[in-house]
C-alpha beads as a LAMMPS data file, in Angstrom:
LAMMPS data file: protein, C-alpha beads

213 atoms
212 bonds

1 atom types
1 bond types

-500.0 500.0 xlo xhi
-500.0 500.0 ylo yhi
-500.0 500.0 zlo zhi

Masses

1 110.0

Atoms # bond

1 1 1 384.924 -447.925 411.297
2 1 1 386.034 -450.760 413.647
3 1 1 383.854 -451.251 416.578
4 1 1 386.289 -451.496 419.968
5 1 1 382.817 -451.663 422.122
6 1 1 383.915 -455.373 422.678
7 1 1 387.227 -455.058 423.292
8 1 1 386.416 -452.475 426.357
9 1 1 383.678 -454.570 428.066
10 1 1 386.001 -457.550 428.044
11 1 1 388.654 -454.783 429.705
12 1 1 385.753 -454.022 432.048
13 1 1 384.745 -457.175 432.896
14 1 1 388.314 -458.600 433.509
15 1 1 389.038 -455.922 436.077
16 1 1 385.856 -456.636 437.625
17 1 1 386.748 -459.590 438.469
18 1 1 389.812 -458.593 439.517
19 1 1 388.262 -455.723 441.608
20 1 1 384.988 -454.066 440.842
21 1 1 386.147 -450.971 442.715
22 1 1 389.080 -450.403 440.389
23 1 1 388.073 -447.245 437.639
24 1 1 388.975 -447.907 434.074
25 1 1 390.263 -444.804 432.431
26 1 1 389.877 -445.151 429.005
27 1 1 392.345 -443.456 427.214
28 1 1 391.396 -442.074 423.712
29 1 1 394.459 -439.806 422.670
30 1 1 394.798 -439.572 418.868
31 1 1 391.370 -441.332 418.787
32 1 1 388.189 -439.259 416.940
33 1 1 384.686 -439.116 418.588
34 1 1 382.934 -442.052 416.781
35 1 1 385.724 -444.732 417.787
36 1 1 384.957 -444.115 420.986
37 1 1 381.360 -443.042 421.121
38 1 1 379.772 -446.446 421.655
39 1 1 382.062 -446.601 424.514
40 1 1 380.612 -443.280 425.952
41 1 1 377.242 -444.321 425.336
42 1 1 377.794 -447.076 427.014
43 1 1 377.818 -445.307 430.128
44 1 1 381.439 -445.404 430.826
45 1 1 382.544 -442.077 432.437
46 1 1 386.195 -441.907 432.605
47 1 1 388.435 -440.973 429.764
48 1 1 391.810 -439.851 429.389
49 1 1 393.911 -437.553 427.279
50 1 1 397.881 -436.834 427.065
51 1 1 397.712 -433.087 425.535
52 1 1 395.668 -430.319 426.314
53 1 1 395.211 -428.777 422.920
54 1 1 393.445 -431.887 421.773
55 1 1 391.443 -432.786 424.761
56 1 1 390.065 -429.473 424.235
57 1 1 388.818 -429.829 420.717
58 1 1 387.452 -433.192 421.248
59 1 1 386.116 -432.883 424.501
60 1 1 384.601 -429.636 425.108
61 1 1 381.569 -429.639 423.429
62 1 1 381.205 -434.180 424.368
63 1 1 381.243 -432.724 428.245
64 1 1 378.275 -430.483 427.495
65 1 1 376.025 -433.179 425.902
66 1 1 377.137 -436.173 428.325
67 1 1 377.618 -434.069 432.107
68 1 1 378.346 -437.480 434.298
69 1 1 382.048 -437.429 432.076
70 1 1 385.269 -436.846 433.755
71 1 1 388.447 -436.484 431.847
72 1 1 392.287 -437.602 433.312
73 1 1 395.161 -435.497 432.261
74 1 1 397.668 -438.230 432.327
75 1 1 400.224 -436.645 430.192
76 1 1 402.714 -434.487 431.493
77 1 1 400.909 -430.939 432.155
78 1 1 403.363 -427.633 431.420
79 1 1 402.770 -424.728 433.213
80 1 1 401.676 -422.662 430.071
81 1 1 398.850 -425.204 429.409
82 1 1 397.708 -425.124 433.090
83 1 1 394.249 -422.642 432.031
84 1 1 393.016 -424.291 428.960
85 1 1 393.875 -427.454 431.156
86 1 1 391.466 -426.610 434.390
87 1 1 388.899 -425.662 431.412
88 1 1 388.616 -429.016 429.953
89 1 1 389.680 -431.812 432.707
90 1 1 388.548 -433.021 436.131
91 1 1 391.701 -434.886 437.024
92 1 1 395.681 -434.114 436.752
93 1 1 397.805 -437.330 437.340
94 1 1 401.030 -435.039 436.320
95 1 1 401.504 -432.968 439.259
96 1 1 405.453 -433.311 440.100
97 1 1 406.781 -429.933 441.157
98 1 1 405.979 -427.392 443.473
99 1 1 406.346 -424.748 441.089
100 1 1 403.360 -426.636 438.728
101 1 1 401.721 -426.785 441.831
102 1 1 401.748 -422.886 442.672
103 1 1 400.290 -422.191 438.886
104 1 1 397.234 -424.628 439.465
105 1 1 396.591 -423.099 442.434
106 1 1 396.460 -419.408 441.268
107 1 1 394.344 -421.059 438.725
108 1 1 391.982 -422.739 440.774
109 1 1 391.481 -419.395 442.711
110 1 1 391.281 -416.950 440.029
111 1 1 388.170 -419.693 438.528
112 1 1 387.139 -420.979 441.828
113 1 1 386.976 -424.387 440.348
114 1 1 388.240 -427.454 441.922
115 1 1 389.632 -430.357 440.152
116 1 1 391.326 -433.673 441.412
117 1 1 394.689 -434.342 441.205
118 1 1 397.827 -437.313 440.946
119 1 1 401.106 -436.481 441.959
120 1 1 403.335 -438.154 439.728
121 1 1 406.298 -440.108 441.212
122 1 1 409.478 -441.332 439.277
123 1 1 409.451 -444.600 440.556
124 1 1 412.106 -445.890 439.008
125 1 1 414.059 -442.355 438.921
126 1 1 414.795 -442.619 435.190
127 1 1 415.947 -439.399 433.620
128 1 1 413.708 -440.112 430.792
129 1 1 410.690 -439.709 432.429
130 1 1 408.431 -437.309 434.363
131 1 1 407.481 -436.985 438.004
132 1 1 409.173 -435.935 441.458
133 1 1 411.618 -438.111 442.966
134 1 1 410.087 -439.703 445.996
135 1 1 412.381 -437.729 448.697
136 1 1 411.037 -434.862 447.792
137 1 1 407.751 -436.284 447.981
138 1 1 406.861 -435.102 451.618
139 1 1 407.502 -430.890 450.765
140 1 1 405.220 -431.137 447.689
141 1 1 402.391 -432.351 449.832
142 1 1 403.073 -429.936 452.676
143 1 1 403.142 -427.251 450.118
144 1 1 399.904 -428.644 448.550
145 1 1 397.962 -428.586 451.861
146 1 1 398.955 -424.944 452.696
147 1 1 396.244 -422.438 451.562
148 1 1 394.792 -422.021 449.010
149 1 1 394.803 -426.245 449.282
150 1 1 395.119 -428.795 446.375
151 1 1 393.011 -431.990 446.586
152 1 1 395.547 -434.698 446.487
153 1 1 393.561 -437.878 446.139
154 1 1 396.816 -440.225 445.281
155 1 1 400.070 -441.047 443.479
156 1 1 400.486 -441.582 440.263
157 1 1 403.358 -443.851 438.151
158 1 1 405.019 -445.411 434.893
159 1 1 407.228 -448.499 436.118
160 1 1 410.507 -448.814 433.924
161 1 1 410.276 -451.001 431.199
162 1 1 411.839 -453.777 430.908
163 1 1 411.782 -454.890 434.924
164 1 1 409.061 -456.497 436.684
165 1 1 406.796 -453.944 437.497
166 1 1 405.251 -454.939 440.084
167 1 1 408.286 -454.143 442.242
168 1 1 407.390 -450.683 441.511
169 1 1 403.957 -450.690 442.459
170 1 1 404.572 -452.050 445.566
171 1 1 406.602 -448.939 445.618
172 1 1 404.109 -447.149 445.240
173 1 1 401.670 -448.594 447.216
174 1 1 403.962 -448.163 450.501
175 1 1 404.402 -444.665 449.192
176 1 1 400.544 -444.105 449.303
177 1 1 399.838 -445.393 452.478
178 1 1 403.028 -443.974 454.434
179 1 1 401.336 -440.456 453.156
180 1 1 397.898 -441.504 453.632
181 1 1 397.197 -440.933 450.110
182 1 1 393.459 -443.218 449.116
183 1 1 393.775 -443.757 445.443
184 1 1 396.738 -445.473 443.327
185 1 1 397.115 -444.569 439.284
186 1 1 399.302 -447.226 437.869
187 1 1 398.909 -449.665 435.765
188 1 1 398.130 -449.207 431.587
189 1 1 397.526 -451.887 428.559
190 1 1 400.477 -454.295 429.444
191 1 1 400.678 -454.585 433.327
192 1 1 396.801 -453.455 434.604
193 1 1 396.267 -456.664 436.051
194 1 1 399.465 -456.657 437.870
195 1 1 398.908 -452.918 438.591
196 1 1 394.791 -454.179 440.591
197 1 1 396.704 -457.070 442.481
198 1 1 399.272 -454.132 443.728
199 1 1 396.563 -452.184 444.641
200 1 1 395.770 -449.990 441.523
201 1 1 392.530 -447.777 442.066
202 1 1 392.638 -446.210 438.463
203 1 1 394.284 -448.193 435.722
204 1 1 394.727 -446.050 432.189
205 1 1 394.461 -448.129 429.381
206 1 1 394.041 -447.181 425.726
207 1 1 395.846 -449.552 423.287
208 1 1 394.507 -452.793 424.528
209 1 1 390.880 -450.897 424.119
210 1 1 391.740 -449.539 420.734
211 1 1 393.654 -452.490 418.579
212 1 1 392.057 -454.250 415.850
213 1 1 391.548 -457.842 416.306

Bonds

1 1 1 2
2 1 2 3
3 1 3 4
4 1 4 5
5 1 5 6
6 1 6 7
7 1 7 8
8 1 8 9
9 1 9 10
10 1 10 11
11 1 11 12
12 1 12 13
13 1 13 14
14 1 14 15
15 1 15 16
16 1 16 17
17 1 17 18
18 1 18 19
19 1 19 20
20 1 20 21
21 1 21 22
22 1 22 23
23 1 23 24
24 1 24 25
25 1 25 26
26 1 26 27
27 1 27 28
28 1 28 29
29 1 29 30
30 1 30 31
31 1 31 32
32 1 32 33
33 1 33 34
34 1 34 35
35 1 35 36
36 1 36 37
37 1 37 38
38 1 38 39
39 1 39 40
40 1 40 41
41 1 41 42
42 1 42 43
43 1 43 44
44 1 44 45
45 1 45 46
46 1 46 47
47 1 47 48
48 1 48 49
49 1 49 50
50 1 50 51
51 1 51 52
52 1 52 53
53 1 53 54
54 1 54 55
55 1 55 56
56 1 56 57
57 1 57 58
58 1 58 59
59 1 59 60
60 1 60 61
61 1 61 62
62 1 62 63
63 1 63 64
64 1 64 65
65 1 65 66
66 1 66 67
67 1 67 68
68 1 68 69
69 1 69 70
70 1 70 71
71 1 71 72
72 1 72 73
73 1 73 74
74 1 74 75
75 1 75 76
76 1 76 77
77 1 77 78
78 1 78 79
79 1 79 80
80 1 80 81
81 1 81 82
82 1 82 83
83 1 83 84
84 1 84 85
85 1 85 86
86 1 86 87
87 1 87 88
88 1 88 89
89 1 89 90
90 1 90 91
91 1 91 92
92 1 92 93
93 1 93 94
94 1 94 95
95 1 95 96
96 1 96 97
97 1 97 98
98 1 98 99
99 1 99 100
100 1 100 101
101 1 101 102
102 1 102 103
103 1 103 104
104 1 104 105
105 1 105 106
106 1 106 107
107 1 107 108
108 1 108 109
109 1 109 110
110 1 110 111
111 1 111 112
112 1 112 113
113 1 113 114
114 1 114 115
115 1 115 116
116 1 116 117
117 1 117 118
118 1 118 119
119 1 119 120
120 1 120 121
121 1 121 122
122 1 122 123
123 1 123 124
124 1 124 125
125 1 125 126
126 1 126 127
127 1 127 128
128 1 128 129
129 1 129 130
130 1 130 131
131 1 131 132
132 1 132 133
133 1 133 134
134 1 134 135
135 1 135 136
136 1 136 137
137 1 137 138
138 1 138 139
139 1 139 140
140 1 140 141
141 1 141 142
142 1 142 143
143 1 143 144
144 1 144 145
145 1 145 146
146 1 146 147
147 1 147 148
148 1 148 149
149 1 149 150
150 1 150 151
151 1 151 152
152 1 152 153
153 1 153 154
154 1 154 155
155 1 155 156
156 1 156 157
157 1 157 158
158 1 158 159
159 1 159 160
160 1 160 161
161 1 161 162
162 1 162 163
163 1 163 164
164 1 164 165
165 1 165 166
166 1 166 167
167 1 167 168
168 1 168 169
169 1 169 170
170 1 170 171
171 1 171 172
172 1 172 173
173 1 173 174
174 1 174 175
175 1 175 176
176 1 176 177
177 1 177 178
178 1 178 179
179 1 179 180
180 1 180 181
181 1 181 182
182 1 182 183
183 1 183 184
184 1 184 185
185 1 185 186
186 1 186 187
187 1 187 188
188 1 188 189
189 1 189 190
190 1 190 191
191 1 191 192
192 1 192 193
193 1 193 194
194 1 194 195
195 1 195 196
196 1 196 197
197 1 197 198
198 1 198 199
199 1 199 200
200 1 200 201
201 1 201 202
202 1 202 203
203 1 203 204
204 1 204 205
205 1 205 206
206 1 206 207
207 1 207 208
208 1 208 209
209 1 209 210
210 1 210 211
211 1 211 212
212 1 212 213
């Protein structure tokens, strides 16, 4: 079994230097336990996951023997996954509709748990891709804040390919602060530096961790 222990602390240490308050989210979709266990052991406590099935079979019993762990939906989250999803993950960086967000909340209130969550905007407003345009940004947060409340910590993004992303970022960024949003998720293997200089809070990386030199 390859060892990617190396290839994540020179990750880590890169974006430290770039900004030590930046959270790595280490993404381990498709990956099995003991590719990422040294990782884990490590101490590193933020992992990510794009479907809820599997972040359920991998994760739930992991959670019980390390408790500091907090796992990132970053895939896009559908609305029949939404209560095996609030079982098994402390983050959602997928929220882009207000209908989604009506489901999480019945959710959160019929468990009473609280979890942390991303909207997602479609910052380049491909029809490919997931996540509420940005005019219609404003009525998802209003709806969000009206009881029972979400906690919105920040915005979330994939930048088109093919253009330089960091105009999108930027984006972003203006986005955040113009809602007085604190935390930025953007940013993945190919562009997380660019992503820290734009401001990037959590960047989501998983292929850069997990290739074989």
């Amino acid at each position: 079994m390859v060892n990617y222990l190396n290839n994540f602390t020179n990750i880590k240490k890169n974006i430290d230097v770039l900004n030590p308050n930046v959270k790595l989210i280490v993404v381990t979709k498709s990956k099995n336990y003991d590719e990422f266990e040294d990782i884990i052991k490590f101490n590193h406590n933020h992992f990510g996951e794009n479907r809820v099935q599997e972040a359920k079979k991998k994760w739930q019993s992991i959670k019980l023997q390390f408790l500091n762990l907090q796992l990132h939906m970053i895939g896009k989250l559908q609305t029949n996954k939404v209560k095996e999803a609030l079982e098994v993950f402390d983050y959602v960086h997928s929220l882009d509709s207000i209908k989604l967000a009506g489901i999480l909340k019945a959710e959160e209130t019929r468990t009473k748990k609280k979890i942390k969550y991303f909207i997602q905007v479609n910052i380049g407003d491909e029809l490919q891709k997931s996540g509420i345009h940005e005019s219609q940004l404003p009525d998802l947060l209003r709806y969000c804040k009206q009881q029972p409340t979400l906690d919105i910590v920040g915005l979330m993004c994939i930048p088109p390919n093919n253009f330089d992303a960091q105009i999108f970022f930027n984006k972003l960024k203006s986005l955040s602060i113009s809602n007085n949003l604190k935390e930025l998720s953007m940013g993945m293997s190919n562009d997380y530096e660019c992503a820290i200089k734009s401001g990037a809070t959590f960047v989501r990386v998983g292929s850069a961790i997990f290739r074989n030199n």
